[in-house]
PLY file of the C-alpha trace (Angstrom):
ply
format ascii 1.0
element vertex 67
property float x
property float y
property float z
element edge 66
property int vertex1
property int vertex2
end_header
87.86 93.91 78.15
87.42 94.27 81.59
89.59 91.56 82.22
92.61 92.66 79.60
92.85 95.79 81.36
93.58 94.29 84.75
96.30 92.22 83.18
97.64 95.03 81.36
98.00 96.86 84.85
99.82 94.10 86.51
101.99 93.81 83.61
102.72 97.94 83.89
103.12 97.12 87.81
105.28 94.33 87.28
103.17 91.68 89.24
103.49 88.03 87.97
99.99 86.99 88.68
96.66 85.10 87.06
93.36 87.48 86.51
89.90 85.38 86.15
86.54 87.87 85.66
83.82 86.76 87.03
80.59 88.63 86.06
77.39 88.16 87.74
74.20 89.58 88.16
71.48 89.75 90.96
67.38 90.62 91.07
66.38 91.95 93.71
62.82 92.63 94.84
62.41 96.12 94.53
59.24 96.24 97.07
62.10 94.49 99.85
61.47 96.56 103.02
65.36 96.39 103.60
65.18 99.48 101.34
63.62 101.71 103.84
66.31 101.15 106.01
69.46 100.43 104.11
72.49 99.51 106.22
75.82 99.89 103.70
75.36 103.20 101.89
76.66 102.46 98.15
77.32 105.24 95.58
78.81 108.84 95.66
78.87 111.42 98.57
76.77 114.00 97.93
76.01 118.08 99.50
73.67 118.57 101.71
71.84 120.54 98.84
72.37 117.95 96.34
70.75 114.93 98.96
67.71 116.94 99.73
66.94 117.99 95.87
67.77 113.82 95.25
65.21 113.22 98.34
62.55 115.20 96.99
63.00 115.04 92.95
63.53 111.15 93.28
62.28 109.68 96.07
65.42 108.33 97.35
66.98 107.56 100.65
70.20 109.25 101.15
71.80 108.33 104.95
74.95 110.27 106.09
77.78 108.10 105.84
81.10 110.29 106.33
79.91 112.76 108.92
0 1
1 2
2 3
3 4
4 5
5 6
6 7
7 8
8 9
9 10
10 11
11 12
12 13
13 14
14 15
15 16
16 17
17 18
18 19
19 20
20 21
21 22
22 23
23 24
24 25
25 26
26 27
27 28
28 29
29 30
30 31
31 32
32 33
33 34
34 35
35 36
36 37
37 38
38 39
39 40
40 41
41 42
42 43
43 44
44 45
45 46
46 47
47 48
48 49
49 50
50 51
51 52
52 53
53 54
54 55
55 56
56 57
57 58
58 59
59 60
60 61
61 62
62 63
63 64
64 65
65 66
């Protein structure tokens, strides 16, 4: 599916090109101390309000990324 889509939207763009999908998936340790300290934030921006109720109800590290 994944892949038909992003042939469909060429096609709609009018790009001649090839699409291969790749899918892979990785374990990761979840005791890695990299975690305590992450260095690429991933996921959505959140409030102020909304990062210190994640903090507290989840235990999560939320880093300022846009200023």
């Amino acid at each position: 599916m994944l892949q038909k889509s992003m042939y469909s939207e060429m096609q709609l763009a009018e790009l001649e090109c090839s699409i291969a999908t790749i899918i892979t998936q990785t374990l990761v340790d979840k005791r890695d101390s990299a975690f305590k300290h992450p260095t690429k934030p991933v996921g959505p921006f959140y409030t102020a309000m909304e990062a210190s109720r994640l903090r507290k109800e989840k235990g999560w590290t939320i880093v300022d990324d846009s200023g």
